[in-house]
Structure formats: C-alpha cells, structure tokens
LOTINU-499560 format. One record per residue: residue number from 1; x, y, z of N, C-alpha, C in turn. Coordinates in pm, 1 decimal, always signed. Layout:
REC:n:n_px:n_py:n_pz:ca_px:ca_py:ca_pz:c_px:c_py:c_pz
REC:NUM:X:Y:Z:X:Y:Z:X:Y:Z
...
***
This chain:
REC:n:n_px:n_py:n_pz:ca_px:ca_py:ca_pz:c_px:c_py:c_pz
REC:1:+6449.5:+12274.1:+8971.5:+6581.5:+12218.3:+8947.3:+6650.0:+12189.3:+9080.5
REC:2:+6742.7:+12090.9:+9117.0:+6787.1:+12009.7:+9198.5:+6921.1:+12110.0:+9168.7
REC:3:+6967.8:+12151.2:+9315.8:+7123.4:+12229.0:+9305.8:+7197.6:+12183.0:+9257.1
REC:4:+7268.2:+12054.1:+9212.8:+7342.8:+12000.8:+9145.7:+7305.3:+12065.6:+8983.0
REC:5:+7177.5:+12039.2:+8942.3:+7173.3:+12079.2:+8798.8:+7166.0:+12183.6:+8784.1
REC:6:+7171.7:+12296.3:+8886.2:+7200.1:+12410.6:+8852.7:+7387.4:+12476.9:+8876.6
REC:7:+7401.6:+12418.1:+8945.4:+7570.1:+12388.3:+8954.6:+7625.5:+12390.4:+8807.4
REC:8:+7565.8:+12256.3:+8730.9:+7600.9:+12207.1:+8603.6:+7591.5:+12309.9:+8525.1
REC:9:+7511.2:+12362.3:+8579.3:+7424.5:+12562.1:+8430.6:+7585.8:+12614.0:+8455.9
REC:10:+7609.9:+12635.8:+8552.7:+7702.6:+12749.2:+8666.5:+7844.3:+12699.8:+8556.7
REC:11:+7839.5:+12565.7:+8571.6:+7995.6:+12474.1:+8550.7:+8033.5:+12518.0:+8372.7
REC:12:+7905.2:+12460.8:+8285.1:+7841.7:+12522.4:+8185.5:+7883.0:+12688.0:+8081.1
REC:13:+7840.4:+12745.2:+8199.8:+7846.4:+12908.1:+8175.9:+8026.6:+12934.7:+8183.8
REC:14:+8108.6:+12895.3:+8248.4:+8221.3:+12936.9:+8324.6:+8306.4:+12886.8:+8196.0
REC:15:+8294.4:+12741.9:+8155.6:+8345.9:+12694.0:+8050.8:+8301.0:+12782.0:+7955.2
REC:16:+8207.1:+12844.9:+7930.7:+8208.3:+12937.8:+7767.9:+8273.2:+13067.1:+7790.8
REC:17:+8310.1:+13111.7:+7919.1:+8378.9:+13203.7:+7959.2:+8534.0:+13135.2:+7932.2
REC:18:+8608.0:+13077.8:+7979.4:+8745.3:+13044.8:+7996.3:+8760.9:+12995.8:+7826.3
REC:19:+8672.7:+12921.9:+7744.4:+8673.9:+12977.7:+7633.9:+8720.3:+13017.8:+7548.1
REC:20:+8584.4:+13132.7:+7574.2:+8639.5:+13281.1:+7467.3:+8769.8:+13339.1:+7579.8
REC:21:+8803.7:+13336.8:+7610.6:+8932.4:+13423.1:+7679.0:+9050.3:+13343.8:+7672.8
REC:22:+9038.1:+13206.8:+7622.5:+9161.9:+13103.0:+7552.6:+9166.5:+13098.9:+7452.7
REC:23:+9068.7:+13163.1:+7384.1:+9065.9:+13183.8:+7218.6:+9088.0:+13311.5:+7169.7
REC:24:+9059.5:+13403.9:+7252.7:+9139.5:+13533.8:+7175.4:+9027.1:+13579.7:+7176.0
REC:25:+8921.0:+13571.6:+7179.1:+8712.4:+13632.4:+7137.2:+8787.0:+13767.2:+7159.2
REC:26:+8734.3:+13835.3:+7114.5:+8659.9:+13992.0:+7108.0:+8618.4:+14009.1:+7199.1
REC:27:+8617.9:+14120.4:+7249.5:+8628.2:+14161.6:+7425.3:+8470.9:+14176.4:+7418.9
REC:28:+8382.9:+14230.5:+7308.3:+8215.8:+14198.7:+7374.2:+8181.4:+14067.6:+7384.5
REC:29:+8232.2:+13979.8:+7275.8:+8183.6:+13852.0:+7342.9:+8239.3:+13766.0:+7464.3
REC:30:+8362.4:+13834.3:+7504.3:+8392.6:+13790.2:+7642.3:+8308.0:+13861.2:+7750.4
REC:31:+8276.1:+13990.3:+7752.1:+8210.4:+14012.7:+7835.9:+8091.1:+13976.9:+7879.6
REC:32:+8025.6:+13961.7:+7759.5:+7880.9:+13886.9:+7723.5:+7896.9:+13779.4:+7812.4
REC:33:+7973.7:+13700.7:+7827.6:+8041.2:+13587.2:+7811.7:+8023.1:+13573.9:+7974.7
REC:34:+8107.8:+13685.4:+8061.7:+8132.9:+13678.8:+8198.2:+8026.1:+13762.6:+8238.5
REC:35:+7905.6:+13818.4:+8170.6:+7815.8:+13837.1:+8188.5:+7703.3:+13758.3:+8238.1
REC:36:+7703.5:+13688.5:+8159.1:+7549.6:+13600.7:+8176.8:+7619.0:+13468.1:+8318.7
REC:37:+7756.8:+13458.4:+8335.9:+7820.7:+13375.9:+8422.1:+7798.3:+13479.2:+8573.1
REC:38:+7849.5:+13582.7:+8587.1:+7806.6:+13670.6:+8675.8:+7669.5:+13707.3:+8729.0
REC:39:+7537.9:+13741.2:+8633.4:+7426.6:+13698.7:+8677.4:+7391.3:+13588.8:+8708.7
REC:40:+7404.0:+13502.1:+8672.8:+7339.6:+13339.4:+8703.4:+7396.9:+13326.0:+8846.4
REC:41:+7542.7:+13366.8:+8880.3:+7579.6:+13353.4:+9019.5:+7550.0:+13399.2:+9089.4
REC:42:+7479.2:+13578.3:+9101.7:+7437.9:+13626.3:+9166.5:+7279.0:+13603.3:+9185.9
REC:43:+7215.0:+13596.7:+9059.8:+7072.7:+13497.5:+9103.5:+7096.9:+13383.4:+9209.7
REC:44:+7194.2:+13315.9:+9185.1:+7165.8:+13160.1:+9291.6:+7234.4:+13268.6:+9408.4
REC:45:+7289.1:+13303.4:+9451.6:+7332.5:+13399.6:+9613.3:+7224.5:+13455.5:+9646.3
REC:46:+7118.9:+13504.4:+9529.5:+7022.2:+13606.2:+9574.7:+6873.8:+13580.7:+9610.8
REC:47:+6862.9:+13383.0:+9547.8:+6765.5:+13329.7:+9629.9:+6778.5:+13271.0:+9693.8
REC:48:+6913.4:+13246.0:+9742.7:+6962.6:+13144.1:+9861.6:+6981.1:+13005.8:+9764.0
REC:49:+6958.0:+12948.9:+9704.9:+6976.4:+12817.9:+9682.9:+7120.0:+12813.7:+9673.1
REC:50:+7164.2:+12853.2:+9651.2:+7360.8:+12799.9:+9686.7:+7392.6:+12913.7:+9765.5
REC:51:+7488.2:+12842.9:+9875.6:+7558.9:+12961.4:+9955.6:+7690.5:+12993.1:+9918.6
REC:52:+7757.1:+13096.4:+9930.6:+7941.7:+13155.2:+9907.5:+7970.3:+13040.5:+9897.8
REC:53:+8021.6:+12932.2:+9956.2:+8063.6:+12850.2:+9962.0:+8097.9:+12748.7:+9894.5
REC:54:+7973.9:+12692.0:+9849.8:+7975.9:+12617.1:+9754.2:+7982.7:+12657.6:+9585.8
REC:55:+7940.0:+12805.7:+9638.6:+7930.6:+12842.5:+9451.1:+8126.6:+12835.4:+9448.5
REC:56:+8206.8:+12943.2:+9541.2:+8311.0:+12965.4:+9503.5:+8364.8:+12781.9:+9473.1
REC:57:+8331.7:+12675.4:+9524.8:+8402.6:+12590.9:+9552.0:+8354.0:+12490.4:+9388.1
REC:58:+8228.5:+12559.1:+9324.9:+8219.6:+12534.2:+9211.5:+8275.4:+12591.8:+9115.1
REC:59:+8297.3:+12751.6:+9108.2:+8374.2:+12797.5:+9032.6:+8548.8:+12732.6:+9051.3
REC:60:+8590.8:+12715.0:+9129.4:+8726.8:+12635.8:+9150.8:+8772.8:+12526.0:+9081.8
REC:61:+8612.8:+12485.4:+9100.5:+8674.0:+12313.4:+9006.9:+8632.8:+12365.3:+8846.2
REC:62:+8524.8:+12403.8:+8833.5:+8479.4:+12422.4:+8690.8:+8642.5:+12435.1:+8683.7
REC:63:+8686.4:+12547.6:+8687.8:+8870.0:+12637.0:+8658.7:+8943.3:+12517.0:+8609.8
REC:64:+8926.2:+12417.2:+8726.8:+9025.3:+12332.1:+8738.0:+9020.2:+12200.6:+8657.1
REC:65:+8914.9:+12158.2:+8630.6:+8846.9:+12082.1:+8522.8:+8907.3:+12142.9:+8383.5
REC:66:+8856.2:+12254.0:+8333.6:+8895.7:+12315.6:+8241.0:+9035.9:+12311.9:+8198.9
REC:67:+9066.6:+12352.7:+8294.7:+9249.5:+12373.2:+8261.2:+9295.9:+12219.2:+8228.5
REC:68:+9270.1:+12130.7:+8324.1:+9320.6:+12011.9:+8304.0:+9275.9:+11949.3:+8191.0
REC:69:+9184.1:+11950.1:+8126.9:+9130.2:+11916.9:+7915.7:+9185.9:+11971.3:+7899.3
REC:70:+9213.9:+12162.5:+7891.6:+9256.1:+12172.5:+7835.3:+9472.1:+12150.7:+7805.2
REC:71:+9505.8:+12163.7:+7911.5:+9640.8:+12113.6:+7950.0:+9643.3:+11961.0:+7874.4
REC:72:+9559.9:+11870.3:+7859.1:+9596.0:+11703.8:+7827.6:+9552.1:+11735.2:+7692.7
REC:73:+9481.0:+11830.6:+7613.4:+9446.9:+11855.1:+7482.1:+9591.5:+11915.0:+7445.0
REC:74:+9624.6:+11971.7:+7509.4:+9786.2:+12106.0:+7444.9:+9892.9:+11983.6:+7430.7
REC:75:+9939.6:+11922.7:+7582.4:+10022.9:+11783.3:+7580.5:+10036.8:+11682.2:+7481.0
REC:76:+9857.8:+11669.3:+7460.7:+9896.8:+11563.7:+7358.7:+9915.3:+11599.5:+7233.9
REC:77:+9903.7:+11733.9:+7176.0:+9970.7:+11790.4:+7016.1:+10043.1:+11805.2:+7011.5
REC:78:+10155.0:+11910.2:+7125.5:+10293.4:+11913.4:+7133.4:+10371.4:+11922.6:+7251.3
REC:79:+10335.0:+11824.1:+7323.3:+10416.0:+11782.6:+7479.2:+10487.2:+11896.2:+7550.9
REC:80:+10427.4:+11995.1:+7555.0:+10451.7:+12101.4:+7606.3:+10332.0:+12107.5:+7754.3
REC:81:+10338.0:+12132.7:+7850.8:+10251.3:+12191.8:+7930.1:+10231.8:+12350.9:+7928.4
REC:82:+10122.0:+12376.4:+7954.4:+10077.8:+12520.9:+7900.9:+10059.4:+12571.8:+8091.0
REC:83:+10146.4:+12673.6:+8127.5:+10122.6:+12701.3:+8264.1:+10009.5:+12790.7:+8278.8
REC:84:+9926.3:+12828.2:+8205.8:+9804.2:+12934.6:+8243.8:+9742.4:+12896.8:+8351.8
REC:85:+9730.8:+12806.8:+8420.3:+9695.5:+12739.5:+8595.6:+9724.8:+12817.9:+8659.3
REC:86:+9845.7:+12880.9:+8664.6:+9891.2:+12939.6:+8789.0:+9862.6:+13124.3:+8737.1
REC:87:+9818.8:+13146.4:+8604.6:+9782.0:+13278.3:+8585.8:+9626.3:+13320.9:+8693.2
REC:88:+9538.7:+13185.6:+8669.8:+9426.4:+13206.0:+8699.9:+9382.6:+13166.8:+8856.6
REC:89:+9478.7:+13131.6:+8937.4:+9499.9:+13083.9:+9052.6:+9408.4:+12947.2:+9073.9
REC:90:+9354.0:+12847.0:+8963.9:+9269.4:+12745.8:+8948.2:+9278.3:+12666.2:+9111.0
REC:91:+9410.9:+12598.5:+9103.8:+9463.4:+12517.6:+9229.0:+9430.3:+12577.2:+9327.9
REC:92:+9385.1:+12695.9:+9334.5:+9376.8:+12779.7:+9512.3:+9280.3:+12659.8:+9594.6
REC:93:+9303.7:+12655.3:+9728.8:+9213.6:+12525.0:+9828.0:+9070.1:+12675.3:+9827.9
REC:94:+8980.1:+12637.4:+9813.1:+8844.4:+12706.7:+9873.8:+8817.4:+12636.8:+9985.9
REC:95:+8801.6:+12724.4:+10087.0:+8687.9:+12673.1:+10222.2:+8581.4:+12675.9:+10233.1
***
C-alpha cells in the first residue's frame, strides 16, 4: 500500500471514532472504536512508514473534515452552528 492509502485507512478509522462519540455509542463501542484507530497509528509509527508528523497532521484534518460535514449537515436542518470545533481543538495549526 502507497502512504496515501494508508492515510485514507487512518482518515477512515478516526471518522468511525468521532462518530460513535457524536452519537452517544456506548462507551465499549467507543473504545473499540479509538481502539483499532490507536493501533493502526501506532503500527504506521512502529514501521516507520509515516512519521509524527504527518500522522498528527492527518489526524487534524480527518477532525477537521469531519466537523465541517458535519457542521454543513446541522446548518442545513436548523441554521444553527454546532461549536464542538473548539471542544476538540480540530483548527489547532500542526507542524
């Protein structure tokens, strides 16, 4: 697999995490959840194919991707903006 398509696994995994934890899941299937997202990250650190860097700078956007569907999904039912962005620090700059 080409780092990008494993990025996509990474991007993938994070979205079934943010999720169940926007839906209310049951705390084993959230953990489950930030489970299998937590190994997969530490596999790619632990054979080298992605460095700190880029994983954190993937987890950032996955965040930020997410929030923003889901923010333009909330807007457009009842024109409200939903601030959970700034619960999860999504916007932070990664270096």
């Amino acid at each position: 697999m080409r780092k990008d398509e494993l990025i996509s696994v990474l991007g993938g995994l994070l979205k079934d995490v943010l999720k169940a934890r926007f839906a209310g899941t049951e705390r084993a299937k959230l953990a489950r959840a930030h489970g299998y997202a937590d190994g997969y990250m530490k596999a790619l650190l632990d054979t080298g194919l992605v460095d700190k860097a880029s994983l954190l700078r993937a987890v950032s956007e996955s965040r930020a991707e997410y929030l923003d569907a889901e923010d333009a999904r909330e807007e457009a039912t009842s024109g409200v903006k939903d601030t959970r962005i700034e619960s999860l620090g999504a916007r932070s700059a990664v270096a």
